[in-house]
ROVOLO-129078 format. One record per residue (C-alpha): residue in three letters; x, y, z. Coordinates in pm, whole numbers, plus 50000, padded with zeros to 5 digits. Layout:
ROVOLO-129078
ALAXYZ
...
This chain:
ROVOLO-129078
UNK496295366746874
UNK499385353646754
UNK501245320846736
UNK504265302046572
UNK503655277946319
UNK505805253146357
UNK503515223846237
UNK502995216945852
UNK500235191145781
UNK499815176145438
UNK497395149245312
UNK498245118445142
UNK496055091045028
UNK496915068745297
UNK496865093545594
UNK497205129845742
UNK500925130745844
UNK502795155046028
UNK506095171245972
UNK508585200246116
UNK509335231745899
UNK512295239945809
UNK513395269246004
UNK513845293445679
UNK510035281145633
UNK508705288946000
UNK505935319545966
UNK503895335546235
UNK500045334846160
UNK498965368746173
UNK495855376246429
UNK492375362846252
UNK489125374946307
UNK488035339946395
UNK489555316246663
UNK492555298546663
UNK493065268246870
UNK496055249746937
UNK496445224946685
UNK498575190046804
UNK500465173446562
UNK498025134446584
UNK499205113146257
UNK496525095246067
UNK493515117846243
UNK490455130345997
UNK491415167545980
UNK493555182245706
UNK494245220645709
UNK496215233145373
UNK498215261345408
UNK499495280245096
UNK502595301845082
UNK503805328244856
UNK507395337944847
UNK507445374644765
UNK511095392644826
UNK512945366345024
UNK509825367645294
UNK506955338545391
UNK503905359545360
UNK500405337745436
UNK498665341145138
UNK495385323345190
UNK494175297345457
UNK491785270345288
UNK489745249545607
UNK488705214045460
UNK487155189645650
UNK488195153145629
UNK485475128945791
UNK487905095245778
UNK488215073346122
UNK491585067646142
UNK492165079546508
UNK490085079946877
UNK491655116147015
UNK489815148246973
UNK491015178546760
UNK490295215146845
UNK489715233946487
UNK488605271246388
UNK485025275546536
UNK484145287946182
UNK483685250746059
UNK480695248946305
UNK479215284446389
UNK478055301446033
UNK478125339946239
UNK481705352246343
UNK479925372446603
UNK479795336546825
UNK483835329146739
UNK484105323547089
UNK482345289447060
UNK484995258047011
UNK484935234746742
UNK486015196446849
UNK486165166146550
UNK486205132746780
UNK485045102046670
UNK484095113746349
UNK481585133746489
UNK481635175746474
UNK480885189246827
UNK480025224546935
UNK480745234447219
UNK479065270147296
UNK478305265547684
UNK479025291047988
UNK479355321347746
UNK475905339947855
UNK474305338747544
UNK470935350947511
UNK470045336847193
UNK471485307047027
UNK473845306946701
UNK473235295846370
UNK475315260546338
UNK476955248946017
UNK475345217245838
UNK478405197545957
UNK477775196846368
UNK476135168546515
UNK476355178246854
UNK475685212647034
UNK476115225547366
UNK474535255647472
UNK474065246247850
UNK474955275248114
UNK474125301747912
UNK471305329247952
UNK468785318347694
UNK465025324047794
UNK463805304047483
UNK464855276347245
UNK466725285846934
UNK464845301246655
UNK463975275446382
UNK465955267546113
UNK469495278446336
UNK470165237946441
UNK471195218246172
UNK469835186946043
UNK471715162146102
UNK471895170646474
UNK471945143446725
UNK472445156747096
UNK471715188047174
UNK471975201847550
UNK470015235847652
UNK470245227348024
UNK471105257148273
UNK469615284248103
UNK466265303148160
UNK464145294347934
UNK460395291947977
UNK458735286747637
UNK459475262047318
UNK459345286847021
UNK457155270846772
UNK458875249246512
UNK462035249746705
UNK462665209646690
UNK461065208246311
UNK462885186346078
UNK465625177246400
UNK464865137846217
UNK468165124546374
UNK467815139246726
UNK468865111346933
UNK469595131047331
UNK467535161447429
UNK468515178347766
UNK466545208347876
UNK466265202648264
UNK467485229748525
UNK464985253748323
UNK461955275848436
UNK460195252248179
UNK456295242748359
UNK455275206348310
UNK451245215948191
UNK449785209647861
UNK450305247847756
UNK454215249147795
UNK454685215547603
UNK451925215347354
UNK451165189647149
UNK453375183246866
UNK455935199647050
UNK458835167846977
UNK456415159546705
UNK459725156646434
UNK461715136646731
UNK460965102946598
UNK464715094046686
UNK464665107047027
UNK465545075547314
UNK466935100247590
UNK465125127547729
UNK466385147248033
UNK463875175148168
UNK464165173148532
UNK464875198848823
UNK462735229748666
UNK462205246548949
UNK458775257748816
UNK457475227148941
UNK458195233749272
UNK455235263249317
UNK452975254049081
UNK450065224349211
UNK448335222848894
UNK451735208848736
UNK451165173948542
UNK453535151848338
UNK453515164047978
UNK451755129447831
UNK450005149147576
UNK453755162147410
UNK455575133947500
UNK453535106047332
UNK454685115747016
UNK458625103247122
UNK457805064947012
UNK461705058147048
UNK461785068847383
UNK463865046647596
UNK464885070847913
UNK463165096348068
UNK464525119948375
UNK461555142648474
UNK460815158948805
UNK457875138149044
UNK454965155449123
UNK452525146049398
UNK449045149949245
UNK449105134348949
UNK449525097848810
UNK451385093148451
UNK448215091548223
UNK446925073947925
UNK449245089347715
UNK452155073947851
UNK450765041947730
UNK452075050247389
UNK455565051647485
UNK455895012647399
UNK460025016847428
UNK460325033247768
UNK462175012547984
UNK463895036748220
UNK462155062948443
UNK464335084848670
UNK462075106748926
UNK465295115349115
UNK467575140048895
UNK465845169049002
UNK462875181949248
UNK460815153949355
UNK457695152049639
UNK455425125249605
UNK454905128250034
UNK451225139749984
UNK449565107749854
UNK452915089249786
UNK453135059749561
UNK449285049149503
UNK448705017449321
UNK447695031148986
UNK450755059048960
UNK453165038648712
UNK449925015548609
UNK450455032848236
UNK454205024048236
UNK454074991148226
UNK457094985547976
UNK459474997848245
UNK462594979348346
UNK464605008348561
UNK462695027048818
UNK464265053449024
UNK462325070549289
UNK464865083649531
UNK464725113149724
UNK461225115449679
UNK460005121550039
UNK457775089749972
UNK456155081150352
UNK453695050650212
UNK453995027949933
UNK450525006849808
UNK451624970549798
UNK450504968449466
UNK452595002849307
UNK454574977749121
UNK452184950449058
UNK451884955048700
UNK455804965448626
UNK456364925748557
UNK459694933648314
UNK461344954948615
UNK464224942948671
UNK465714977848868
UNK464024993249128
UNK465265021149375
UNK463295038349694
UNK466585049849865
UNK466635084750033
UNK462735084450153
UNK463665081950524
UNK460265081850628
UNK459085049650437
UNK460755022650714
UNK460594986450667
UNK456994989150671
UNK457105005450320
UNK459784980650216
UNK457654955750285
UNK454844969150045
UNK457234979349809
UNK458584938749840
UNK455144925649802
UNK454474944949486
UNK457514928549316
UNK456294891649349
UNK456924874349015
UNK458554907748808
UNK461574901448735
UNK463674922148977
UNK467064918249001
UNK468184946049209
UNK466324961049460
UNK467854993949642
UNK466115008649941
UNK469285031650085
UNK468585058350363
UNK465105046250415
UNK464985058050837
UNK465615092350979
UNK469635096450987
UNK469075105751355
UNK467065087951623
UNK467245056951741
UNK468515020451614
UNK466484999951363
UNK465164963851424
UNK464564938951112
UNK462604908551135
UNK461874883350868
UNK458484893550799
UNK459744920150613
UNK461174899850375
UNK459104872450330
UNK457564888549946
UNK461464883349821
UNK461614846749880
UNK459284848949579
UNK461284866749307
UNK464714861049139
UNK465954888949316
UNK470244893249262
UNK471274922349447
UNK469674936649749
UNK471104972749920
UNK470124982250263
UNK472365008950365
UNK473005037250622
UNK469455025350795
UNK471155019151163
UNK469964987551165
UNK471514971251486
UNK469624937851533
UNK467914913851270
UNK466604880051334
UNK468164846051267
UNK465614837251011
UNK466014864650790
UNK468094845450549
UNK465964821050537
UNK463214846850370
UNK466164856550134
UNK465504841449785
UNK468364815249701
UNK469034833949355
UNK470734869149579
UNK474114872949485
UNK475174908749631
UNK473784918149984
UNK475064955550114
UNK474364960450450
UNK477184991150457
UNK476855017750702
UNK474425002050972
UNK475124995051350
UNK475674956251300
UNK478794942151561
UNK481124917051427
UNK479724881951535
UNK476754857851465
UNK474324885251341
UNK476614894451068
UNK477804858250957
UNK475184830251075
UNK472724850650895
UNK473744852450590
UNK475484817650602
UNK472414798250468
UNK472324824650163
UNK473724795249921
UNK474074821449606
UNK475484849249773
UNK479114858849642
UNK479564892849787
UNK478894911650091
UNK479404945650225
UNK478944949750554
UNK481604979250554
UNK481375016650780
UNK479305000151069
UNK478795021751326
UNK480055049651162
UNK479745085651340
UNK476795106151181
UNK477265128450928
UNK475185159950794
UNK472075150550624
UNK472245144050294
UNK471465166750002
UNK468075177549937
UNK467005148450226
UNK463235153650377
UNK463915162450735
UNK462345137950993
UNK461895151751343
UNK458835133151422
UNK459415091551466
UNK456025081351493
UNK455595064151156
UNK459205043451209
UNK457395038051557
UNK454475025551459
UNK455745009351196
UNK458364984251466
UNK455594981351702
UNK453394968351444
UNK455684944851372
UNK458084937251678
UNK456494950051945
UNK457584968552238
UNK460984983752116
UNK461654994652457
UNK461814960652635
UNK463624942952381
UNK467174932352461
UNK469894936152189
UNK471874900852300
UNK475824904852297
UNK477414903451940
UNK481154904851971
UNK483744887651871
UNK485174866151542
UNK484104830151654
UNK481244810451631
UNK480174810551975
UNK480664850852005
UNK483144851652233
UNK485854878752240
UNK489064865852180
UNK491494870152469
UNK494804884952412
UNK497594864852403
UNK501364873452308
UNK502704864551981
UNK506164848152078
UNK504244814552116
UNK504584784351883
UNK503404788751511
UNK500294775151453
UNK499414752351162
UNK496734742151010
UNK497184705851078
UNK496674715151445
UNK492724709051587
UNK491044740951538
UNK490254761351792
UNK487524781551592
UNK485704777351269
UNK484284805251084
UNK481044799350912
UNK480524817450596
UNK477884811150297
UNK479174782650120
UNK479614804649779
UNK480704838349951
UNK484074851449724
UNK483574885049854
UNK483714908250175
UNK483734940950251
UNK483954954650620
UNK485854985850598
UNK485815013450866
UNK483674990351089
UNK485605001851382
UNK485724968651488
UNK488684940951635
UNK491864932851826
UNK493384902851708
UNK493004883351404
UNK493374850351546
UNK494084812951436
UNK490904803551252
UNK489394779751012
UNK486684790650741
UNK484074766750645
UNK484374768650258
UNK487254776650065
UNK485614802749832
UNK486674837049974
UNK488134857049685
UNK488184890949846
UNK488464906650221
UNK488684942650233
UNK489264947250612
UNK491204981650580
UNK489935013250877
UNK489224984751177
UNK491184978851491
UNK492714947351407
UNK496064954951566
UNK497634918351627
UNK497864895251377
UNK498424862251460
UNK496524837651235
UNK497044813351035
UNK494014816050878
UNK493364779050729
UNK491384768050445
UNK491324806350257
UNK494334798349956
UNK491314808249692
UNK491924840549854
UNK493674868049598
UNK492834900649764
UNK493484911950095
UNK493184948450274
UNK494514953850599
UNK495224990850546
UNK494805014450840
UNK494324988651122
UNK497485005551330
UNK498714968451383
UNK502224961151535
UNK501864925651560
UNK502084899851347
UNK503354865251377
UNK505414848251134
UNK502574822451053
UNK500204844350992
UNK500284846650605
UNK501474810650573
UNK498564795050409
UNK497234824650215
UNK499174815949946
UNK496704825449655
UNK497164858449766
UNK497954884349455
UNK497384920449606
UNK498084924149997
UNK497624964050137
UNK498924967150425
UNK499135007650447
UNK499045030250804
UNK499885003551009
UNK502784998451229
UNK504664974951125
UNK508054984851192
UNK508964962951446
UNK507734930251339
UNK509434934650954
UNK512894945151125
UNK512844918651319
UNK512054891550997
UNK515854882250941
UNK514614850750718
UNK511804867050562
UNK509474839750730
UNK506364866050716
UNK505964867750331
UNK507784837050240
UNK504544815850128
UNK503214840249938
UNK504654831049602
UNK502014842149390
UNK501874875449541
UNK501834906049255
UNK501054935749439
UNK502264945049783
UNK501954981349918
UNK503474986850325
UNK503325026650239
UNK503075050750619
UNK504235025150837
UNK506975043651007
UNK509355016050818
UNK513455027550873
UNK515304996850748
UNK513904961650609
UNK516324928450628
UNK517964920450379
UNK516074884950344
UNK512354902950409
UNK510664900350046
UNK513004868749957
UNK509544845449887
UNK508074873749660
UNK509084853549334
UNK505974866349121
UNK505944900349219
UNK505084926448956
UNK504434962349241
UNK506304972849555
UNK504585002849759
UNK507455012150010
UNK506325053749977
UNK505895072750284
UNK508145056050521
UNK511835063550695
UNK513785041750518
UNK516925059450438
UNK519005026750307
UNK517615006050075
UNK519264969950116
UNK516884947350067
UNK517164917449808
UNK514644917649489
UNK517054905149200
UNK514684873949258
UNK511744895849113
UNK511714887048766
UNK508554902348721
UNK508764936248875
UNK507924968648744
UNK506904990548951
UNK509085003849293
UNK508115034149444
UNK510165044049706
UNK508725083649724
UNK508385101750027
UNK511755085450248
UNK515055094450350
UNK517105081250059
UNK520245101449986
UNK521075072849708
UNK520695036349595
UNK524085022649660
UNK525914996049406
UNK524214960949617
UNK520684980349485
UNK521394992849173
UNK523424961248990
UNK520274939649158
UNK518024963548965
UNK520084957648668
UNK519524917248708
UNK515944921848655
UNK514884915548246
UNK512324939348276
UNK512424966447987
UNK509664986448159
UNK510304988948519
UNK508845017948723
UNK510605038349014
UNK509625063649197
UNK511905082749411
UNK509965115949422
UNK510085137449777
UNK513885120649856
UNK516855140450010
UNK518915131149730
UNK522405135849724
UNK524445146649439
UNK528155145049605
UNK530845120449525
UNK529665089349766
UNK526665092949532
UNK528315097049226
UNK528115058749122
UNK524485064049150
UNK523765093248971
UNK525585075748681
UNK523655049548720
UNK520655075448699
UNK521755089848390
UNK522805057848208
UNK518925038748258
UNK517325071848234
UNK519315080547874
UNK518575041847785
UNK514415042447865
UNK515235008048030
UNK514035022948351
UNK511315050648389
UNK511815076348699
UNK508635090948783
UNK508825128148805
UNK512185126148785
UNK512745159748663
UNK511525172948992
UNK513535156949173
UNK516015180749422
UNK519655177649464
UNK521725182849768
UNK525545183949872
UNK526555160350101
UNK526015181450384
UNK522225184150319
UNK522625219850155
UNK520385220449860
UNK521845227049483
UNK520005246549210
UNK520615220748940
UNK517965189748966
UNK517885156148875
UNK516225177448558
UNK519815185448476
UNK521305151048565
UNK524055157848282
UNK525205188348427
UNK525705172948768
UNK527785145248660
UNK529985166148449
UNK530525192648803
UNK531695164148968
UNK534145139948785
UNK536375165548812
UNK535665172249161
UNK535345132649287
UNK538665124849083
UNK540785146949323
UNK538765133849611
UNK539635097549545
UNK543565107549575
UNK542535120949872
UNK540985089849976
UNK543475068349856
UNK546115081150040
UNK544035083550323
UNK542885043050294
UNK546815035450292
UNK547685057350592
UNK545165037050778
UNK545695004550621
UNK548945007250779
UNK548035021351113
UNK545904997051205
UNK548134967751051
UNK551014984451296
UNK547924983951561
UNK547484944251469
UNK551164935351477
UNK551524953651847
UNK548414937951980
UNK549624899051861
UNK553314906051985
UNK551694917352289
UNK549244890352321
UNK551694859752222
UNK554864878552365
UNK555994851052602
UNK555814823452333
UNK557454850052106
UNK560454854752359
UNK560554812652416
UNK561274811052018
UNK563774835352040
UNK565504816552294
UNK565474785252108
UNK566684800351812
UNK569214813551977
UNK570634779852141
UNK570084763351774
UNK572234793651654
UNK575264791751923
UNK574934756451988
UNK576584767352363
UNK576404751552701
UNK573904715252826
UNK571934701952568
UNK568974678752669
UNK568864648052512
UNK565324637052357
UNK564444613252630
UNK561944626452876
UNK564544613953219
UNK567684629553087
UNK567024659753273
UNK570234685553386
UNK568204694553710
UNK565334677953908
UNK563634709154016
UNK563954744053903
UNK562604767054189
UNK561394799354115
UNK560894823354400
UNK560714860754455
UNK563514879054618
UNK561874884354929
UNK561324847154968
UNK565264842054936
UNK565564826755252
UNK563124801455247
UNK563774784754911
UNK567794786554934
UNK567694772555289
UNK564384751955365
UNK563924737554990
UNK567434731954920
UNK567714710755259
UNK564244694855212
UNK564784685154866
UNK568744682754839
UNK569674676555127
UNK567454650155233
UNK565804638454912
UNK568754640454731
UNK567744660054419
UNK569064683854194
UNK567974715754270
UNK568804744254019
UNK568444780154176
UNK568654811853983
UNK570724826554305
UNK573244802154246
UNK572924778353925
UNK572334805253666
UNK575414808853418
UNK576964847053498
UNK577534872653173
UNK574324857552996
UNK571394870252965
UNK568854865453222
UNK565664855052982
UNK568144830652850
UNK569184817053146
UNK565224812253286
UNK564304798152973
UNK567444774452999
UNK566894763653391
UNK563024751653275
UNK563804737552972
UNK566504715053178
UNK564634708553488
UNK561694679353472
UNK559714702353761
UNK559534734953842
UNK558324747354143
UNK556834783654221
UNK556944797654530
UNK553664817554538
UNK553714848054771
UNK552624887854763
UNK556204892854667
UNK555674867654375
UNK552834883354233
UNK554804914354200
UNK557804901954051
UNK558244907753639
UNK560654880753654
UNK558714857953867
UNK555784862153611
UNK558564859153318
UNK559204827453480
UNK555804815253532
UNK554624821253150
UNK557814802953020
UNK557264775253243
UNK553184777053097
UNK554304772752793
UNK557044746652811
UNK554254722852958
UNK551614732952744
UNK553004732052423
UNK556484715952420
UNK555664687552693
UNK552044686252700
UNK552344670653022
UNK552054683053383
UNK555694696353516
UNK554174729653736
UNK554064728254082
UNK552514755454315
UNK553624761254685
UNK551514792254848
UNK553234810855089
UNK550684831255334
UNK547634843055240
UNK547174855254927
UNK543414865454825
UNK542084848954506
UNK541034881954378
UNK544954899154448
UNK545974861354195
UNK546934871553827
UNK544394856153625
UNK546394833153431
UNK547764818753763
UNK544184814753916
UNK543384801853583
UNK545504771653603
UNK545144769353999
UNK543224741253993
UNK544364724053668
UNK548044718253856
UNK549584701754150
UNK549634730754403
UNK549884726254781
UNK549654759155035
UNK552554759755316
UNK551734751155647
UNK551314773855963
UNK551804745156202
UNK555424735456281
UNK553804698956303
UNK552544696655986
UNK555634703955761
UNK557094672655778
UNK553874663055583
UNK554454685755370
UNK557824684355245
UNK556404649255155
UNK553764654754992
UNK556384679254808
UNK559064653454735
UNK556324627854575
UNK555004652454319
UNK558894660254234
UNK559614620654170
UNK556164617853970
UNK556554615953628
């Protein structure tokens, strides 16, 4: 094959350091009959390759290629070299060559090799797993100084003899997934005699085992490993681990559970480990183990690991045997996983199963996936104080006292997972025993509970004390605090920092609660049915993690987080939360959580947050905003010293506008993180300020885009460009030009409408002010001509008494009944426009004139009023006179007929009953009244 070299290395004597060619120096490497690897250019790493030129007629020609081998630490990353430094026969060239660590590794695996290479003196670690090889490698074809060697997945059946001779520094041996038969003839004696070094042996899962009932474990061979520390070997039903085993003073792990495993015909009998007593890991899983002796374990006192999951015909019965063998070892964790049939029917737990654990210092105990739906009260009390970690995950347990009462005496326990409860079933597991018949978990619960059939599972629901299901109430009530009495305490143990109950498929409302203790570090609640929030929860500010993910909540009241405020990573993914963050104008929901880091509200159909909505996040360091609607981003963080990481992928963002981008610029951080990948972004001229903005953090590292290069560009139409954000330089260039015309265009478009809608102002306040407008103008006027009466300032010196304004269809009422009724017989100045007004001038002048020199003017309200211009000309002047000029009463209203209030102008309704107004009478008897009544208001002042 051929390559470019474009890489020179050289060696110095304080490092390997790597430079560029010069171009008139670049040579190809012409096609070798061993491999070449890609070679990275890593400074200061411990391989040096010297390559020697020869210039021969103004041509590079490679000369000769010298391979040296540096061992020197000076780096941690692996470097792929010619396979020649490890495999002595170019026939196997296909093998790679590694140097990591300072260790020589190769790697020779899934070639189909029948036989193994010959490896150089240099390798320390070979794998030939996944080949074709029936036997070991001939002697003398492993080097020396090997140290892990891996012949697993081939075919081999036999050890040639002599094959691990002189292997001194063999450290990891892994020949399982053979045809290899555990008897005294297949691993003879002095087999690993040379593997003095040997602490990890792997020789599980060969499938021999599986047909052959004469099979025993190998002590005879294996005794000679005296630095054995793990062992992986396949279980086998008829035999114990003999005398030999004894020898093995250093083995302190034993894993039956890698490969094929039945111990169901006699299972575990209480001498089968009784030669092993050094062990401190004991794996035993999968083992199709129905019956353990309680006293398997009885002389394992350093075991401090011990795991029966997967054997789902043992039940509690052979948990309890299992429990009693442990009493004073020194177990710390204690796994029994999977230990019913995954189908059938529910599993009861009663103390008495327990009882042998109260005696040890037992940490951790596991009980999963065993569809355990009732246990008694008292089982914590059989608990030993020392358990830390209990795991009750995948079991049938409902959310009340039987989870938390329980375990509330456990004084030392700090985490519990109580997480996938209820879960549906799944396929059986790999390789797990099938169990149709149910008699031995049968027996075994009538044994020890009785009559499973009449026993009554009592109801478990609910997050309170007393069980009850909380009843739904609606949010828009008052915000609780914690100062208020509490309506329901939560008792946890006293020490508890963490919970899991994921995918429990349990709640409805999270409601206002109290916990007991204060200690609650973590609560992973993510996959439930909590879909209303509505809290506070009091007495929880220890807690710093909190996982509401995936409860498909869209409620949540504004107290709610209030008193969490230790919080430092809140999830709140597939939810629906929409609604109750669009409606958080002030930001109330996250505003006491000032010590919040890490927030994440990704897939919760989110178009648009307020502006105020993260304004208490001071401390915040990661926003998770991904996978939403939100196609403007307006929201405040320029408070967020501490951010660095924003991903906004998978929206509806065409851009960040200016707001965004200069509050982005506010923040000091030198490494802040944004993603924006799966956007519609837009690459037109409204985004141009943006995609300069792009270009200039982008160009200056102060801001890293993730995948930026794929992101896609579109016009502002949504058509899609074939330039990128990968050719963000390109863009801009296209359109400056472009978005430089456009902004004339814009301009002059701006002023054209600037001045429309001023034009559109101006009309609308003439309009709306046009009757004080036209009252100016008259007074300007007179000021200007200085013609005709003047008043004097006093309020009495008045030209006329009364000005009457009337319609033309009332002519003959006001010039013959008012003028007698108020002239004639009252003796007042009456001004008229009929007869008073002066001729030649103009007629706005003259109204404005007549009630500027009359101390009352009287309308004569009729249909033929309300239809007048002038009348209503009259009527504003007269408004404004007395409203603004006066500021005094001088209006009076006489109502001729019957004029509905809804036919009334709405100014004159307006001030209907704000003004002395009297309606004419029908009855010829009651004018004289009238007229009166008329002549007071006149005289008033």
């Amino acid at each position: 094959m051929t390559t470019n070299l474009k890489l020179y290395w050289f060696y110095t004597a304080e490092n390997l350091a790597c430079k560029n060619l010069k171009k008139d120096t670049q040579q190809k490497i012409v096609e070798r009959s061993f491999t070449y690897r890609k070679i990275q250019c890593l400074p200061n790493y411990s391989l040096l390759m010297m390559t020697l030129y020869e210039h021969q007629n103004g041509r590079m020609e490679l000369k000769k290629i010298l391979h040296v081998v540096v061992i020197i630490w000076l780096s941690n990353e692996a470097q792929v070299v010619y396979s020649s430094i490890c495999v002595a026969d170019p026939v196997y060239s296909n093998c790679s060559c590694t140097i990591a660590n300072r260790t020589v590794i190769a790697d020779c695996s899934h070639l189909e090799l029948k036989k193994s290479p010959k490896f150089t003196s240099v390798v320390q670690i070979v794998n030939l797993s996944f080949n074709e090889m029936e036997q070991t490698p001939v002697p003398g074809s492993l080097p020396a100084g090997l140290q892990v060697l891996d012949l697993s997945r081939n075919k081999i059946k036999i050890f040639l003899k002599s094959t691990f001779n002189g292997l001194y520094s063999l450290q990891i041996l892994n020949i399982s997934s053979n045809l290899l038969t555990l008897d005294d003839i297949t691993f003879y004696k002095g087999v690993f005699g040379d593997l003095k070094a040997l602490w990890h042996l792997e020789m599980q899962n060969n499938s021999c085992n599986s047909s052959n009932p004469k099979a025993v474990y190998p002590g005879t061979a294996l005794q000679d490993l005296i630095s054995l520390r793990v062992l992986e070997i396949d279980g086998l039903p008829t035999y114990n681990f003999g005398q030999e085993f004894s020898k093995l003073r250093n083995l302190s792990e034993l894993n039956l559970s890698r490969g094929y495993c039945n111990l169901s015909l006699y299972g575990l009998t209480e001498t089968y480990f009784q030669y092993l007593q050094d062990l401190k890991v004991l794996v035993v899983r999968n083992c199709s183990i129905a019956s353990i002796h309680n006293n398997t374990f009885l002389l394992l006192r350093s075991l401090n690991y011990l795991d029966i999951s997967d054997n789902n015909l043992l039940t509690f019965c052979g948990f309890k045997n299992a429990s009693d063998a442990l009493i004073g070892s020194l177990i710390k964790i204690f796994k029994a996983n999977r230990i019913y049939c995954a189908i059938g029917r529910s599993t009861f737990v009663i103390g008495k199963f327990f009882q042998s654990l109260r005696k040890t210092t037992l940490e951790e105990l596991y009980l999963d996936d065993n569809k355990i739906d009732y246990a008694e009260a008292q089982i914590a009390a059989e608990l030993p104080v020392t358990l830390r970690k209990l795991s009750l995950s995948g079991n049938k347990l409902s959310l009340g006292r039987y989870i938390f009462i329980n375990v509330s005496h456990l004084t030392g326990l700090k985490e519990l997972d109580i997480s996938y409860q209820n879960k549906h079933l799944k396929a059986p597991y790999v390789g797990q025993y099938a169990c149709h018949d149910y008699q031995v978990s049968i027996n075994c619960d009538c044994a020890n509970v009785g009559d499973y059939l009449t026993y009554s599972n009592p109801e478990m629901n609910g997050l309170s004390q007393s069980g009850q299901r909380q009843s739904r109430t609606s949010l828009h009530v008052e915000d609780k605090s914690c100062d208020q009495p509490v309506e329901m305490i939560t008792i946890l143990p006293p020490n508890l920092t963490s919970i899991n109950f994921e995918y429990s498929k349990v709640g409805d409302t999270i409601p206002f609660m109290h916990l007991m203790y204060d200690h609650l570090y973590k609560l992973n609640l993510r996959g439930n049915r909590f879909t209303r929030w509505v809290g506070p929860v009091c007495n929880a500010t220890s807690m710093q993690y909190l996982d509401l993910s995936e409860n498909l909540c869209s409620e949540v009241s504004k107290s709610f987080f209030k008193e969490l405020s230790g919080l430092e990573t809140l999830i709140l993914d597939k939810n629906y939360l929409v609604y109750p963050l669009r409606n958080d104008q002030n930001g109330d929901i996250f505003r006491r959580l000032r010590n919040l880091q890490n927030i994440s509200i990704a897939n919760n159909q989110l178009d648009h947050l307020p502006r105020k909505i993260f304004h208490g996040l001071v401390n915040l360091k990661a926003l998770n905003l991904s996978t939403n609607a939100i196609n403007v981003v307006d929201f405040d963080i320029q408070h967020m010293y501490n951010l660095s990481v924003l991903d906004l992928s998978n929206n509806f963002i065409r851009f960040l506008d200016e707001n965004f981008t200069s509050q982005i610029d506010l923040i000091p951080s030198n490494s802040l993180v944004i993603s924006l990948e799966n956007n519609p972004l837009e690459c037109s001229c409204r985004s141009f300020s943006f995609l300069k903005w792009f270009q200039k953090k982008k160009n200056s590292h102060s801001v890293t885009f993730v995948n930026n290069q794929l992101y896609n560009c579109s016009d502002d139409n949504g058509y899609p460009l074939n330039s990128g954000f990968a050719q963000i330089d390109v863009i801009i260039h296209n359109l400056e030009e472009k978005c430089r015309k456009t902004e004339w265009y814009v301009l002059v478009i701006i002023i054209i409408l600037t001045t429309f809608v001023l034009l559109l102002l101006c009309i609308f306040i003439i309009y709306r002010h046009k009757w004080k407008i036209r009252y100016f103008v008259y007074l300007a006027k007179r000021e200007m001509f200085k013609k005709g009466y003047e008043r004097l300032g006093d309020d009495n010196n008045f030209k006329y008494d009364v000005f009457v304004s009337y319609a033309e269809g009332n002519r003959s009422f006001a010039t013959k009944e008012v003028v007698k009724r108020l002239e004639g017989e009252a003796g007042l100045k009456v001004c008229l426009h009929d007869r008073d007004f002066v001729p030649g001038s103009d007629i706005s002048d003259n109204i404005i004139g007549a009630i500027r020199h009359s101390r009352k003017i009287i309308f004569i309200v009729s249909s033929h009023f309300i239809k007048s211009d002038w009348c209503m000309y009259e009527f504003h002047m007269a408004r404004y006179e007395e409203t603004v000029v006066r500021k005094r009463n001088c209006t009076i209203f006489v109502f001729l007929g019957d004029i509905p209030l809804a036919d009334l102008p709405y100014k004159i309704a307006q001030v209907r009953d704000q003004t002395v107004f009297a309606d004419f009478p029908r009855d010829a008897k009651e004018e004289t009244n009238f007229w009166n009544v008329l002549i007071d208001a006149v005289h008033e002042p």
